[in-house]
N, C-alpha and C positions, 0 to 999 in steps of 0.2 A: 066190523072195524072199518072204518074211511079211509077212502084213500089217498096217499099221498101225493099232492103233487108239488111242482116244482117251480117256483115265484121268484125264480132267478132273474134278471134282467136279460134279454137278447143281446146277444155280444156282437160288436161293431160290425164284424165280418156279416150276422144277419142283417142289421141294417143294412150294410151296404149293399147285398142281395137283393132286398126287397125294393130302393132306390129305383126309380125306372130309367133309361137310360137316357144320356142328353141328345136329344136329337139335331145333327150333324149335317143333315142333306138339306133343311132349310135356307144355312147359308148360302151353302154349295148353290144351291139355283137360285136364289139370288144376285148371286157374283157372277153363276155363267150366262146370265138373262143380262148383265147390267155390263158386259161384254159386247156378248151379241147387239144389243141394241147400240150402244157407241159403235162397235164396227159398222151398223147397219147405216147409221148417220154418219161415218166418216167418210165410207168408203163406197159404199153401194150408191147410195138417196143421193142425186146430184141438188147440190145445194150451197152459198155462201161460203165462206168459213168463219163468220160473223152466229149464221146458228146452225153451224159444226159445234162452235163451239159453247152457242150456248144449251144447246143437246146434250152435249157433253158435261157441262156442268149440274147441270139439271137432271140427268140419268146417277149422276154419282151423290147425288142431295138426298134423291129419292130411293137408291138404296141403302144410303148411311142409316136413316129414319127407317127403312125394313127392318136392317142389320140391330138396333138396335129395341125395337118393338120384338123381334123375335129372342133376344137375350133378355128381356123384361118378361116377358109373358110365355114363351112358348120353346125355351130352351131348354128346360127341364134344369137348368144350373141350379144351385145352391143359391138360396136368397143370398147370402154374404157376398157371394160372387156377382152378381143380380147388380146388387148397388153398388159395389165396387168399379163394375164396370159402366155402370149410368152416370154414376160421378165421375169417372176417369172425363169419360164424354164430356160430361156438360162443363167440368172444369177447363177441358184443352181450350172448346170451344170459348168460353168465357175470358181467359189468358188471351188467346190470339184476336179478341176483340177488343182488351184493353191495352195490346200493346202495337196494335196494326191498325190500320185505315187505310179504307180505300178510297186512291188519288183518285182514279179517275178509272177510264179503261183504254186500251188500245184500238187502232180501226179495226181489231179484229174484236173484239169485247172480250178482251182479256183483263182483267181486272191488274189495277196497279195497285202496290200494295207497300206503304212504306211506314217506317214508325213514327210515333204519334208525335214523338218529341223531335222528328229531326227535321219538322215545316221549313223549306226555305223562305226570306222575308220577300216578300210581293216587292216592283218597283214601285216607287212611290206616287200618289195622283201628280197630276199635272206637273210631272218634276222630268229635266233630262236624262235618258238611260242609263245613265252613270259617270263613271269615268272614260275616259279616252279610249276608243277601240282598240283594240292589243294586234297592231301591224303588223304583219310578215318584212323583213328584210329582205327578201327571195322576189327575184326579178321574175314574172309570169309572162313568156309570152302569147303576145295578144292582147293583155288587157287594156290598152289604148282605144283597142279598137272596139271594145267591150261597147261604147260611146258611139255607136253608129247605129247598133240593130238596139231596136226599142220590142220593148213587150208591154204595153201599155194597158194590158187588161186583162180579165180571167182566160186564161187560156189561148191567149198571145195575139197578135195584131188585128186577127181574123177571127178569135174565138174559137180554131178550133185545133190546140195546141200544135202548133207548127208556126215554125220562122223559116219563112222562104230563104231568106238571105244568113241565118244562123252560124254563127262559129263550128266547127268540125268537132265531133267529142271524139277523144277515145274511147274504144270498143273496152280495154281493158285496164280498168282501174285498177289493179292491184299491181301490173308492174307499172303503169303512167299513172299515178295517182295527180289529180290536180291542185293545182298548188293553193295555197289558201294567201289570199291579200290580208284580211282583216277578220275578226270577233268580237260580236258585238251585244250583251245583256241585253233582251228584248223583254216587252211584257206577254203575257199568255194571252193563247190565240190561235185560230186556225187559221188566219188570213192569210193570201198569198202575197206578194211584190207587186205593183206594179212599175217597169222602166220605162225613164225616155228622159237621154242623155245622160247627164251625171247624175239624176234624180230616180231614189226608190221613196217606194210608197208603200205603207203597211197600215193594217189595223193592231192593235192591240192596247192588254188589258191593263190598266196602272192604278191599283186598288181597287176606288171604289169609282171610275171613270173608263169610260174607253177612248184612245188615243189614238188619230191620224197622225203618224210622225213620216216625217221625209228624213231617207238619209243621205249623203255624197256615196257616190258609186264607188268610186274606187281609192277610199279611205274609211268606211263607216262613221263618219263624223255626224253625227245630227244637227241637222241644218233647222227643222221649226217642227210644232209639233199643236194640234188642236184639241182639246177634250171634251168632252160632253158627258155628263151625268149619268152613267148608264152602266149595268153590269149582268150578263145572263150567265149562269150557272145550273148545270142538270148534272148528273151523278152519269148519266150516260153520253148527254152532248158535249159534255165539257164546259170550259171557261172562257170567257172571251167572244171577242168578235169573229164570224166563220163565213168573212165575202173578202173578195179581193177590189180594191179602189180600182177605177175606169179614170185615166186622165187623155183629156182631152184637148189638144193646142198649151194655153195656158193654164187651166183649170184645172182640177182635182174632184173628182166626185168620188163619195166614199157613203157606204150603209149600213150600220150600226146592227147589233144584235138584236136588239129592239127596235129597229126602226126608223132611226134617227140618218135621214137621209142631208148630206152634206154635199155642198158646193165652196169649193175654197181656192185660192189663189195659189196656182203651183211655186210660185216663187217665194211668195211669204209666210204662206198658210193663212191669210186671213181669208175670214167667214162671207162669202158671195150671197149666199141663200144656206134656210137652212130649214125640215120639218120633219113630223113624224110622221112617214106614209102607213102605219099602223093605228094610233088615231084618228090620220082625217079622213082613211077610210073605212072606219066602225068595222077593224078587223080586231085579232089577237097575236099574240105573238104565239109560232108556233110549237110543239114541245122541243124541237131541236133548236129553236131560235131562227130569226130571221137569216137564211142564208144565198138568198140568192143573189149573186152580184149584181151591181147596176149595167145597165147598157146603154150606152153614147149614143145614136145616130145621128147625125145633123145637131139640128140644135134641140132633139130630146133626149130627154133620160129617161130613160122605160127600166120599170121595175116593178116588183109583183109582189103585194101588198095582202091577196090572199082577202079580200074587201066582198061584198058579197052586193047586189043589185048590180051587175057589172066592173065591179073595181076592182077584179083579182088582179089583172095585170092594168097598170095606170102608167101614163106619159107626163112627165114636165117640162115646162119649157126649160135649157139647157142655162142661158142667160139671167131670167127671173126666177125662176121658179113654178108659176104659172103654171098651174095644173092644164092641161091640155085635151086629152080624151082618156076614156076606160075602156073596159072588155073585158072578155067572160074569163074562165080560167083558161092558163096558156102558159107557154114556157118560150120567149119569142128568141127566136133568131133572125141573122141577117140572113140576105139573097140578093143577088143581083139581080135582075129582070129589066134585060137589053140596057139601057144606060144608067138606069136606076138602081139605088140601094133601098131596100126596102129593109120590114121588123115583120117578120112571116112567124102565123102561131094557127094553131091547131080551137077552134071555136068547140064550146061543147053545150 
């Protein structure tokens, strides 16, 4: 007689026995590795906070891609759960790139991050800032005398950020806070100011041009303004022009993100000389863009064009234009030397 057996189904409870278990610790070291190593770059490794922090984003990139390869392949989950959770992923990430972009980053390469739809409108080319700067009625004292001490270049009379003769700051801005004269809609830009008397000097961006504009010191009023053709943009350097204008007596010298090296008339803005020391020294423009200010001595303007046969750093006459001499690469400063000012650089 044969025997019977038993072609019952396994009841859920053995399935679920049989299941192996979902393995748990893979995360887990994953997340205390991707710890460790942020602490290791925050806090240990002396280092920037520029790649602080792009360690930091790049450690958390790198284990999101684990975290997620280990829930795909080697978490033991339930396929259902498997792609539930692949799609959770790829949808968040797919939403937060349809509704976000990235402005730009911060000096620390933080990323800016704003919605798609709320673009402010660029100022317009070659058009004035806008409307009337929005004036303080609040009496400042000192600002009179604002009109005495001039800053007339990168990093102040001397180059190297110090005014001899400078106005007194407070130490504590939140009970003295300083008073505000004026605000004034500028175009994008890294450029600094240049002062000397009622006259400021800036770069910046207005569309598809970049803009030398002068404005009254102590009303923001925009007095003239020169454009030239020209626009550099990098997702990490930014937008705009990134030198500070050199004025010199009556003149204004100013250099372009690309190159566009200007001479103009401090009083009117009109055009003195004008070229680009990135093509007529068969250079390129750099990935950060042209940013080295120009320098005044005498009657040169030295600026550093990054040229190659000697024309890293090149001189023009101040008056014409008039190329003058080259040299190797350098970063020049002034010096005195007994009654002399020199342009002192490092040969290589």
């Amino acid at each position: 007689m044969a025997e019977r057996t038993d072609s019952s189904p396994p009841s859920s409870d053995t399935v679920a026995l049989s299941r192996p278990p979902v393995r748990w610790w893979p995360p887990l070291v994953i997340f205390v590795l991707a710890v460790l190593t942020i602490f290791y770059f925050r806090v240990i490794r002396e280092d920037s906070q520029q790649w602080r922090n792009l360690y930091t984003m790049e450690t958390w990139v790198v284990a999101t891609i684990l975290l997620l390869l280990w829930a795909l392949f080697w978490s033991r989950l339930r396929r259902k759960i498997r792609w539930i959770l692949f799609g959770s992923v790829v949808g968040f990430i797919g939403l937060m790139a349809a509704m976000f972009e990235i402005h730009g980053v911060s000096g620390d390469l933080v990323p800016i991050l704003r919605f798609r739809w709320t673009r402010s409108p660029p100022l317009a080319a070659s058009s004035p800032s806008g409307s009337s700067p929005k004036t303080s009625s609040a009496s400042v004292p000192g600002a009179a005398a604002m009109l005495t001490n001039s800053f007339p270049q990168f990093l102040g009379p001397h180059r190297n950020a110090t005014l001899p003769e400078g106005p007194t700051l407070e130490r504590d801005w939140t009970a003295q806070p300083p008073g505000k004269l004026w605000r004034q809609r500028i175009g994008a830009g890294w450029s600094g100011f240049a002062v000397v008397g009622d006259r400021v000097v800036t770069l910046e961006q207005r569309g598809e041009e970049e803009s030398v504009v002068c404005y009254e010191l102590l009303t923001g009023k925009e007095l003239w303004s020169h454009a030239d053709k020209a626009r550099y943009y990098t997702m990490l350097a930014g937008e705009g022009p990134r030198t500070t204008p050199c004025i010199a007596g009556d003149k204004v010298v100013t250099l372009g993100s690309t190159g566009m090296l200007n001479c103009l008339d401090l009083a009117t803005g009109n055009v003195i000389w004008g070229k680009n020391i990135i093509t007529e020294n068969l250079s390129r423009v750099p990935e950060w863009g042209v940013a080295g200010s120009p320098l005044v001595l005498g009657d040169l303007v030295i600026v550093n064009p990054g040229g190659k046969n000697g024309r890293s750093l090149v001189a023009y006459r101040l008056s014409t234009g008039e190329f003058v001499w080259g040299a190797a690469m350098t970063t020049p400063v002034t010096v005195r030397l007994a009654p002399r000012r020199l342009a002192a650089c490092r040969r290589f």
